[in-house]
C-alpha positions in Angstrom: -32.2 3.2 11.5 -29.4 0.8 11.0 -26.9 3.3 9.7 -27.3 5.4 12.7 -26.4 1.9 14.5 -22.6 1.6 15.0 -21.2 -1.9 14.3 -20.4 -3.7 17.9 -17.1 -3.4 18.1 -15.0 -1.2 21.1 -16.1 2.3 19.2 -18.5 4.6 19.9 -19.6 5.9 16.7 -20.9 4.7 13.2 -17.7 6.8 12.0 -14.0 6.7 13.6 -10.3 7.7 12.8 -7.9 5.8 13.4 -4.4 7.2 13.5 -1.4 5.1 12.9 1.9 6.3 13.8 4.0 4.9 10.5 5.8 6.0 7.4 4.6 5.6 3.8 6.7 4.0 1.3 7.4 4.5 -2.5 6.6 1.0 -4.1 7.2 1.2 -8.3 4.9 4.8 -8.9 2.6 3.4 -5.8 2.5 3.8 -2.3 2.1 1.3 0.8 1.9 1.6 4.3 2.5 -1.9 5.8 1.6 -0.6 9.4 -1.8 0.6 7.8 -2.2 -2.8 6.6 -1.9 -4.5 9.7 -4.2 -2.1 11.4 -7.2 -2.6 8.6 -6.5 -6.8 9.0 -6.8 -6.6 12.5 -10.1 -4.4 12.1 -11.7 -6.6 9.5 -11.3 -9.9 12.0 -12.7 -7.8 14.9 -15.9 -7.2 12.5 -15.9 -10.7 11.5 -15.6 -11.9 15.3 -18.1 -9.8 16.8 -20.5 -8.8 14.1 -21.6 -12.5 13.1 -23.8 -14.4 11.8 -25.6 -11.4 10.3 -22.5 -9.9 9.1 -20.4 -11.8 6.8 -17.3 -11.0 5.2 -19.5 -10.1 2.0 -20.5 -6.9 3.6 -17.1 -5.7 4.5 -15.5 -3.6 1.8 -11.6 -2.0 2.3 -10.9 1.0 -0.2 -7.3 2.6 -0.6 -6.3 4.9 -3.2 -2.9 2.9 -4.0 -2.7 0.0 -5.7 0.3 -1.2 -3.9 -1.6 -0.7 -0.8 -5.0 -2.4 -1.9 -2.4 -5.7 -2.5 -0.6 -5.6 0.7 -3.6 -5.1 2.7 -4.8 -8.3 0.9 -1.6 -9.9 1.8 -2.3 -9.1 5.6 -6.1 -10.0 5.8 -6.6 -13.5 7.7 -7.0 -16.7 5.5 -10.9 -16.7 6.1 -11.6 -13.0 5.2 -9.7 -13.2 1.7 -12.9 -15.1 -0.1 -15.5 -12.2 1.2 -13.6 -9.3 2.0 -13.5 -6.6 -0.8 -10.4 -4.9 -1.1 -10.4 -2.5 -4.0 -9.4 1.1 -5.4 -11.6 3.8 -5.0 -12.5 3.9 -8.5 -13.3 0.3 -8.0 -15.8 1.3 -5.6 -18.0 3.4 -7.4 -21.6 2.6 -6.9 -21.2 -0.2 -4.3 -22.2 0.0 -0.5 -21.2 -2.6 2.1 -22.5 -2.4 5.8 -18.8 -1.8 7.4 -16.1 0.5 5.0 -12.6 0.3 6.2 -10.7 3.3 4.5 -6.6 3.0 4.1 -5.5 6.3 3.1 -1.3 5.1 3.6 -0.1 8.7 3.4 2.5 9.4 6.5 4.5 12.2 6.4 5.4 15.5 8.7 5.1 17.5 5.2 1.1 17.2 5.9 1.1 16.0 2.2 -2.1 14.2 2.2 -2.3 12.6 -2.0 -6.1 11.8 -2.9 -7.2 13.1 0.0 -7.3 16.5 -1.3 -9.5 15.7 -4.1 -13.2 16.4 -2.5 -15.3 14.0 -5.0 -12.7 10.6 -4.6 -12.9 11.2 -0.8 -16.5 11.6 -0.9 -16.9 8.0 -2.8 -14.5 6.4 -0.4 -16.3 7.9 2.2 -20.4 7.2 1.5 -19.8 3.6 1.1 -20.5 2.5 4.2 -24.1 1.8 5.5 -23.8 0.8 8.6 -19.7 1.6 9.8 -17.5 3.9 8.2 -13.3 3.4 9.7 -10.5 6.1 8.3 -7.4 4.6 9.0 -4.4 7.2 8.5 -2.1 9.4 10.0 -3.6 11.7 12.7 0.1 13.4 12.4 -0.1 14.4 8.4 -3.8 15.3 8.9 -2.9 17.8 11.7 0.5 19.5 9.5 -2.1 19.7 6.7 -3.0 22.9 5.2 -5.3 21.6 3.0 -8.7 23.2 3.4 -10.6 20.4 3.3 -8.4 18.0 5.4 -9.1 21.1 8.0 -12.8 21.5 7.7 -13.3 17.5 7.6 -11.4 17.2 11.5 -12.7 20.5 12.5 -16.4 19.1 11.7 -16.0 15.5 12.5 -13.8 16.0 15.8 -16.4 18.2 16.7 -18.1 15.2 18.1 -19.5 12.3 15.6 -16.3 10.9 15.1 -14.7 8.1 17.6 -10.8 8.9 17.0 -8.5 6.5 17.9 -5.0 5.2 17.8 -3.9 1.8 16.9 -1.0 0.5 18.7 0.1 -2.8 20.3 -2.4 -4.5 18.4 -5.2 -3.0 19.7 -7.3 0.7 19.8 -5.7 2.9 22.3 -6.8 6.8 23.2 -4.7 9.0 20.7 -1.1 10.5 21.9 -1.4 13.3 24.3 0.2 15.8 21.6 -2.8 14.9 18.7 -5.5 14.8 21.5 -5.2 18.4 22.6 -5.2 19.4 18.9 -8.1 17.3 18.2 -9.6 18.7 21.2 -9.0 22.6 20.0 -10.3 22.0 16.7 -13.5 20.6 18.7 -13.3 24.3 20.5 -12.2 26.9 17.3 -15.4 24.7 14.9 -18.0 25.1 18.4 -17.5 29.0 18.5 -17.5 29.2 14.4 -20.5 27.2 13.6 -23.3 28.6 12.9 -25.8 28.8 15.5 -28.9 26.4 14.3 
């Protein structure tokens, strides 16, 4: 019952996306995304502020598929969240569940070039970790210039309704930009008149 229980915070659904408007950056053969970072900091101390005391930062894991990203989001997280918080690879994760997952993928780009998301059994670890809240922080923009198929399916499925999708701006969660919305909003109508009926 409790992982059908979304985590109290202002989102409607044990799963969200939220899109950050940012560019990625080339660090060494890495990449970071220091706006990502700041968005997943800010997250982690609204589950520590409205989740406690059942939730501690012991059952809050952060997963990114860069290692530059996985250090500057450790940079960013507030002084008392640095001791519980897990902030690891995805590898890293492999195995281990936390109640609240907060998912950095970094890549921003218009070329809809997506890294490790296209790689269906790395997303799918970064993904199942969560038991009670699962957050994808990335860029609505590259998801929606992807033509990778399973970028597609994954929006067309999830925005069909599970999903709370966000944006993060001003320091807080804001509705997405008009533009993004209305193509969230006709994948929700093309994967309602394709799937299957039950």
């Amino acid at each position: 019952a409790d992982r059908q229980r979304p985590a109290r915070l202002p989102l409607n659904s044990p799963l969200a996306f939220i899109h950050v408007e940012a560019d990625e950056r080339s660090k060494g053969a890495s990449k970071v995304n220091p706006d990502e970072a700041r968005c997943v900091a800010w997250l982690v101390q609204q589950v520590l502020q409205t989740l406690p005391p059942r939730l501690t930062g012991d059952e809050i894991g952060v997963i990114s598929p860069y290692a530059a990203q996985v250090a500057e989001i450790r940079r960013a997280l507030p002084m008392a969240a640095r001791d519980g918080v897990q902030v690891s690879s995805v590898d890293a994760f492999q195995g281990c569940e936390k109640d609240v997952i907060i998912v950095s993928l970094v890549r921003a780009n218009r070329r809809g070039d997506v890294g490790f998301v296209s790689d269906w059994r790395r997303l799918n670890v970064a993904l199942t970790r969560a038991r009670r809240l699962c957050v994808i922080v990335a860029s609505m923009t590259t998801w929606l210039a992807s033509d990778c198929a399973l970028v597609r399916e994954w929006l067309g499925f999830h925005a069909a309704g599970d999903a709370d999708v966000r944006a993060f701006r001003a320091g807080a969660l804001q509705v997405l930009p008009e533009e993004h919305l209305a193509r969230v909003l006709k994948l929700r109508e093309e994967f309602a008149q394709n799937r299957p009926e039950a």
